[in-house]
PLY file of the C-alpha trace (Angstrom):
ply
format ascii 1.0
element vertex 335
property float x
property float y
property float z
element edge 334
property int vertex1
property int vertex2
end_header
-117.24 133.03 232.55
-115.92 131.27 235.88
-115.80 128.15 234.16
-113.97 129.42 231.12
-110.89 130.72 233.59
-111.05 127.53 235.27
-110.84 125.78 232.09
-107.62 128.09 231.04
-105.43 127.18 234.42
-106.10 124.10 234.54
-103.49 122.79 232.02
-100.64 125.15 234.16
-101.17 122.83 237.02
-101.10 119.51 235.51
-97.76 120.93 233.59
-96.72 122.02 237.25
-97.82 118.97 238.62
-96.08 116.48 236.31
-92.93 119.05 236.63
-93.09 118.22 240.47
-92.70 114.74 239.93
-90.39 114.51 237.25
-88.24 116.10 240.22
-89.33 114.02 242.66
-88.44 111.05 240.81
-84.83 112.33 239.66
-84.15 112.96 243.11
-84.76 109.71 243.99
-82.72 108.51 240.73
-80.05 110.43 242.03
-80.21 108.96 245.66
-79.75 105.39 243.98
-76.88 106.32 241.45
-74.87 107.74 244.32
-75.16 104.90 246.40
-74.42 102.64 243.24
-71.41 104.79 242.88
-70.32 104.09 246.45
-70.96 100.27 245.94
-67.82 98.80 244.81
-67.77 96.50 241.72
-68.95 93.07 241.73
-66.08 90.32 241.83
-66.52 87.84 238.80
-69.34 85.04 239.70
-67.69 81.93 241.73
-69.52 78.40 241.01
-71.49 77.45 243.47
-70.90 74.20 245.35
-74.04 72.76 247.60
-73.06 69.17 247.45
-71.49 66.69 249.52
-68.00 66.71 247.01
-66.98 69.14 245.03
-68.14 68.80 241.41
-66.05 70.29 238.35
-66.38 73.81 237.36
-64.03 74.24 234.15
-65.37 71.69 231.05
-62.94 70.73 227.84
-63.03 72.01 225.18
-64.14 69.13 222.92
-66.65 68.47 220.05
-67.34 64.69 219.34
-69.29 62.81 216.81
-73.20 62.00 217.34
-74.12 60.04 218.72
-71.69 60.95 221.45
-69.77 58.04 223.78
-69.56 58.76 227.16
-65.68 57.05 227.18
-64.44 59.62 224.79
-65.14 62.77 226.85
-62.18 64.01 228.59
-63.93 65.03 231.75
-65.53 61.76 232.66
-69.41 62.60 233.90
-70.12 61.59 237.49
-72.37 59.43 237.53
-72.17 56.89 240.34
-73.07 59.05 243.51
-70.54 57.62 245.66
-72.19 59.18 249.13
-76.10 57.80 248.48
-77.07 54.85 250.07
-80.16 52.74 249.00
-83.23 52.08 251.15
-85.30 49.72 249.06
-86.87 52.53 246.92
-87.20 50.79 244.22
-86.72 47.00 245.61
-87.95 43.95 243.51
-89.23 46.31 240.50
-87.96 46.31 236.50
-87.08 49.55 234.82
-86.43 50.60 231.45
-84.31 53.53 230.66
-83.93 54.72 227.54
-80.38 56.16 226.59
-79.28 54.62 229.49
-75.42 54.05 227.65
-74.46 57.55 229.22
-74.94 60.40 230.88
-78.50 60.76 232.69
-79.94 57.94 231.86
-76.66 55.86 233.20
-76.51 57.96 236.71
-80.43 57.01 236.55
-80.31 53.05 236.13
-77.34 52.70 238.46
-79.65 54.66 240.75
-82.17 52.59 240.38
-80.47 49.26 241.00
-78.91 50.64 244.02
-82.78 50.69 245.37
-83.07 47.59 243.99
-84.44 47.26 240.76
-83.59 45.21 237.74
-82.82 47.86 234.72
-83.21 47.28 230.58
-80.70 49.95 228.99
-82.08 51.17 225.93
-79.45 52.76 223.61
-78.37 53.40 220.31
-75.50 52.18 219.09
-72.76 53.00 222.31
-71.93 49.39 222.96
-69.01 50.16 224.96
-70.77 52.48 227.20
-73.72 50.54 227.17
-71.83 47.95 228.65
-69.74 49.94 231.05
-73.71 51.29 232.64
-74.72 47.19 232.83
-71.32 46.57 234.60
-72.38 49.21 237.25
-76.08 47.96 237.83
-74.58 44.32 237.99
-72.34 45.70 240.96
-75.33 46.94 242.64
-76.32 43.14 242.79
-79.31 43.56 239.91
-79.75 42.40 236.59
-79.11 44.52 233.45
-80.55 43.53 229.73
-79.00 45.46 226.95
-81.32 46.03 223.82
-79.82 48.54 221.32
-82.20 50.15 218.77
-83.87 53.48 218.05
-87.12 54.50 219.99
-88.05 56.30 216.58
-88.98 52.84 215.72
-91.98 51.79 217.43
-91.71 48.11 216.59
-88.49 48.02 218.51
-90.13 49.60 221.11
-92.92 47.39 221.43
-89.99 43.70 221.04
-88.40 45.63 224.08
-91.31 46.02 226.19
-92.51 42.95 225.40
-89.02 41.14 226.37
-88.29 42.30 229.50
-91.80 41.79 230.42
-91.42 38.20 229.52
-88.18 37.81 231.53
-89.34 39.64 234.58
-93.21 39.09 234.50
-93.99 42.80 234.88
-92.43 46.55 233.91
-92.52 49.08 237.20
-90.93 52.01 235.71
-90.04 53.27 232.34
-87.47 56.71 231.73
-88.05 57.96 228.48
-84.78 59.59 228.31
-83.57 59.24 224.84
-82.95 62.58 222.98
-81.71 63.89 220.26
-80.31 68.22 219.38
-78.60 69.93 217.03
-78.31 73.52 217.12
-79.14 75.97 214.29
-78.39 79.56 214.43
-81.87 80.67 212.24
-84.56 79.13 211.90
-84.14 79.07 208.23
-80.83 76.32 208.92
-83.42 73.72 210.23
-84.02 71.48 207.55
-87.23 68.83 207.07
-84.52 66.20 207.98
-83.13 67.95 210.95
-87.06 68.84 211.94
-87.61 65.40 211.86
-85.79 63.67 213.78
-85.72 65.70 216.40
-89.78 65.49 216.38
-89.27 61.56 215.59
-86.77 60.87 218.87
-87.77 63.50 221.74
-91.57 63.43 221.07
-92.71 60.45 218.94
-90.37 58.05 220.89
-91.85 58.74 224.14
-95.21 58.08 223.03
-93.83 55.07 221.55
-92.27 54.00 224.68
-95.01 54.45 226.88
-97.66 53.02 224.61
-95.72 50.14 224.67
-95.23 49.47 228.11
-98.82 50.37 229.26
-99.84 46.82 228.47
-97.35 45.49 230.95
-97.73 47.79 233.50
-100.07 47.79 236.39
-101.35 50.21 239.64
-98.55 51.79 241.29
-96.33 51.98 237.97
-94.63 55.29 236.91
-93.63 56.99 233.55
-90.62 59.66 234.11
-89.89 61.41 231.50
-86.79 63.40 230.85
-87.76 67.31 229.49
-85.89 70.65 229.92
-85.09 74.10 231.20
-85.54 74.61 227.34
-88.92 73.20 227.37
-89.68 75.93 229.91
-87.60 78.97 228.76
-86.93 77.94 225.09
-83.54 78.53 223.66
-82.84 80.80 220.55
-80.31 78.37 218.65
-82.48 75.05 219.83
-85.99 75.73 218.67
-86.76 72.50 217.89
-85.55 71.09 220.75
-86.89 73.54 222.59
-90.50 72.94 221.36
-90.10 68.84 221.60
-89.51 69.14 225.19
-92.22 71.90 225.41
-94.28 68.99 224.07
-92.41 66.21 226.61
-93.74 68.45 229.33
-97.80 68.53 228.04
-97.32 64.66 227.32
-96.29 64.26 231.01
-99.23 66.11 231.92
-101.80 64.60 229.60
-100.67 61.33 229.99
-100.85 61.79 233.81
-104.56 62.71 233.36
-105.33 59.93 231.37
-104.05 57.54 233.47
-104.91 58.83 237.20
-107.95 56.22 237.49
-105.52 53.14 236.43
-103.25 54.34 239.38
-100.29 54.83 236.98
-98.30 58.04 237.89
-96.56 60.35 235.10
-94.23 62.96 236.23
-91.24 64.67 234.30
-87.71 66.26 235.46
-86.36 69.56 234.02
-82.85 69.80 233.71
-80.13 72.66 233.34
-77.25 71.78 231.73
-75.97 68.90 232.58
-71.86 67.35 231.82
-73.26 64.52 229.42
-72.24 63.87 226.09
-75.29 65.03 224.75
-73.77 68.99 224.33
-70.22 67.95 222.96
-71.91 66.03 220.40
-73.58 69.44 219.58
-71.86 72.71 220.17
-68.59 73.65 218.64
-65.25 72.94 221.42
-65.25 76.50 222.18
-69.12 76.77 223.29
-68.01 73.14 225.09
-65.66 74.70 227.15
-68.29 77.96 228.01
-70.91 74.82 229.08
-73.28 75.78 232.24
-71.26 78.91 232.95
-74.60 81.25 232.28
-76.49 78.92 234.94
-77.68 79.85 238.18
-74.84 78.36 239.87
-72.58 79.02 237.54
-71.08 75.64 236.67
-73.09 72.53 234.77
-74.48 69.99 237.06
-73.28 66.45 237.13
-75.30 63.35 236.49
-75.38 62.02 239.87
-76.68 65.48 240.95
-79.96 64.80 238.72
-80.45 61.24 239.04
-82.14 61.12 242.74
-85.22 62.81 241.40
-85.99 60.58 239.20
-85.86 57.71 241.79
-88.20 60.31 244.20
-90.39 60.65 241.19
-90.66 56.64 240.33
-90.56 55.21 244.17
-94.52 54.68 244.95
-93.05 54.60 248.35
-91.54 57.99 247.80
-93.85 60.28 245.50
-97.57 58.35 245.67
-99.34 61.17 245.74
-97.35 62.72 242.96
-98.73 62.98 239.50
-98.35 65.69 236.43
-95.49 67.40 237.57
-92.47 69.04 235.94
-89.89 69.13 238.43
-87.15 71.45 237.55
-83.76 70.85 238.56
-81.96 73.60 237.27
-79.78 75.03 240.18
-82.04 77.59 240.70
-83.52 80.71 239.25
-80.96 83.11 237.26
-79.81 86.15 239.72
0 1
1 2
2 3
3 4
4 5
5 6
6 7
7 8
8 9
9 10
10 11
11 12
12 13
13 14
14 15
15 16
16 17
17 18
18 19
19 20
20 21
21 22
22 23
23 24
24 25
25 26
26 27
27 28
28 29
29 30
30 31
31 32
32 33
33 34
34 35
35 36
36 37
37 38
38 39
39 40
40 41
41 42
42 43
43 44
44 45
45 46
46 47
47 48
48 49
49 50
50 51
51 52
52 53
53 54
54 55
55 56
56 57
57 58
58 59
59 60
60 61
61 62
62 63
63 64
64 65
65 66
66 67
67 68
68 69
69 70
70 71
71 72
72 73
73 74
74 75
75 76
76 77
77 78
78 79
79 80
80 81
81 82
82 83
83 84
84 85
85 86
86 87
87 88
88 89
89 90
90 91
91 92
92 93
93 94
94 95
95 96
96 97
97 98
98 99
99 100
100 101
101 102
102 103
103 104
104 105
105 106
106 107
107 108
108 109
109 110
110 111
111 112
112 113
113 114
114 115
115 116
116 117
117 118
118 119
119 120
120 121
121 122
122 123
123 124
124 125
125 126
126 127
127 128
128 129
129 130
130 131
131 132
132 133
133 134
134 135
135 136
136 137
137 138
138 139
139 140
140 141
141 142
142 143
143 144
144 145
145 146
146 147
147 148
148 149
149 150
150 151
151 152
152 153
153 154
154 155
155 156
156 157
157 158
158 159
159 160
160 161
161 162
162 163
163 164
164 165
165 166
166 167
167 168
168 169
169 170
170 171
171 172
172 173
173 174
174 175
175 176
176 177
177 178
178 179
179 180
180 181
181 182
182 183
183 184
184 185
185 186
186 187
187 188
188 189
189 190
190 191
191 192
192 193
193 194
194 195
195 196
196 197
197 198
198 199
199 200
200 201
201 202
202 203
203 204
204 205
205 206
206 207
207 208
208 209
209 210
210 211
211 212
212 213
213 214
214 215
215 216
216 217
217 218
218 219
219 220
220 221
221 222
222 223
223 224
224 225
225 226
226 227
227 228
228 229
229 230
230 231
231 232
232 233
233 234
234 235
235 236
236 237
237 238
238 239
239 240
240 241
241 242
242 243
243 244
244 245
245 246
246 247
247 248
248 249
249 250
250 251
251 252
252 253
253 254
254 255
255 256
256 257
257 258
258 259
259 260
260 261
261 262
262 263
263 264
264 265
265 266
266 267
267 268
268 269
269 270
270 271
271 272
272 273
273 274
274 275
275 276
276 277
277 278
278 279
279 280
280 281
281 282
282 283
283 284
284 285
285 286
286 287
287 288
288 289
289 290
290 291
291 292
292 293
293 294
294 295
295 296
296 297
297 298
298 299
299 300
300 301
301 302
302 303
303 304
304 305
305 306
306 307
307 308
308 309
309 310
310 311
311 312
312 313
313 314
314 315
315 316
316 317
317 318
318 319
319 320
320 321
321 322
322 323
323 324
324 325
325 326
326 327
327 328
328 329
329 330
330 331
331 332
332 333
333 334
């Protein structure tokens, strides 16, 4: 009979026991709303500024035509990093950077001839731009070759590699850089076509680039390759994008892998948003003008404020013992 009563009280103390902390926990609920009442509002989030000039905050309004041209946005990018000096980083090499007419890929192969290296700009059809980022690597005192075309293709990738491997006996570096996006709202909007080429240009023209190149390149070479904070977080109106540079990212690392034992490094970066054309030739004016504000500093970054890890990543002298990374440069974590 003992354990029969037992048996019967039992459930009055768990119900008493859950009861007391219930309590306990509400009191300490109550402890944090009153000192969250107390705690005056937060002002509205300020851009953060951690470089040596001040970079814009407030972007245009402004759709534009695909491809996108760099002269046409209103708010030119910066691009030229006006306060980095070169150090020989790159001195004596060749580089090829694909869409290197504008936006990262231009800050990049100015970059790059500022440490010393001749540059190939890959583009598509942005002649004027194209020509305004071979202007700037001239300046720096290094050649530029211009070869317009679509990476999609890989016989144009393979008459490029081949090329500037003829004029300059060797390839050091190659960005794959090149991109293509297009939002869609569902995923039922995302046609076969659209599918395509965004599959064609951010995954298939990478592998197209590199494979290319490999034959000209030799121990202490790198492959950069240009992926995304979508790659890592996805993005619920660019899935496809989001998944290409989900791929870029295992490509990097695969490739890296693959090519350890021929001393050939293959790292990526992973940017935020970044003031290219590459969004205004996307989003609607009024999503333009919203650009970067949901970042963790609050503001889109610049080109120039990219471009020097790309240089860390391709400089043997710099990142050796650097291989299979993603390197995220995305202002931070979200607060």
């Amino acid at each position: 009979m003992t354990p029969k009563k037992k048996a019967a009280k039992q459930p009055d103390t768990q119900t008493k026991g859950a009861k007391t902390t219930v309590a306990r926990q509400r009191k300490l609920q109550a402890d944090i709303d009153r000192k969250d009442a107390a705690t005056p509002s937060k002002p509205p989030k300020k851009a953060t500024q951690a470089g040596v000039r001040k970079q814009p905050v407030r972007m245009p309004a402004q759709h534009l035509d695909k491809p996108g041209e760099e002269a046409e946005l209103i708010l030119a990018p910066a691009f030229e990093a006006a306060g980095y000096r070169g150090s020989g980083k790159l001195e004596g090499m060749t580089a090829i950077v694909t869409g290197a007419d504008s936006g990262i890929g231009r800050a990049v192969a100015v970059l790059f001839a500022r440490e010393g290296a001749d540059v190939a700009v890959l583009y598509l059809d942005e002649h004027e731009d194209a020509k305004e980022t071979a202007r700037w690597i001239e300046k720096e005192g290094r050649t530029a070759m211009l070869f317009p075309g679509d990476v999609r293709d890989s016989g144009f990738c393979n008459r490029v590699a081949g090329k500037v491997a003829e004029r300059f006996g060797r390839i050091n570096v190659l960005v794959n850089n090149a991109g293509f996006q297009l939002h869609a709202k569902r995923l039922e909007d995302l046609t076969d076509a659209h599918l395509q080429e965004t599959l064609q240009t951010n995954v298939a023209g990478y592998i197209h680039m590199a494979r290319a190149c490999l034959p000209h390149m030799e121990r202490g070479a790198s492959i950069v390759n240009c992926g995304s904070v979508t790659g890592l977080f996805g993005s619920p109106s660019l899935i496809d994008y989001s998944a290409t540079k989900g791929a870029v990212h295992a490509f990097t690392k695969a490739l890296a892998a693959n090519l350890l034992e021929r001393g050939i490094r293959v790292n990526a970066v992973a940017p935020g948003p970044v003031w290219t054309p590459f969004n205004p030739a996307d989003k609607p004016a009024e999503e333009v003008a919203e650009f970067g504000k949901d970042s963790a500093m609050g503001r889109p970054a610049q080109p120039e404020e990219l471009s020097p890890a790309f240089v860390f990543l391709a400089s043997p002298l710099m990142s050796s013992y650097v291989n299979g990374i993603v390197l995220p440069v995305m202002g931070g974590p979200k607060g």
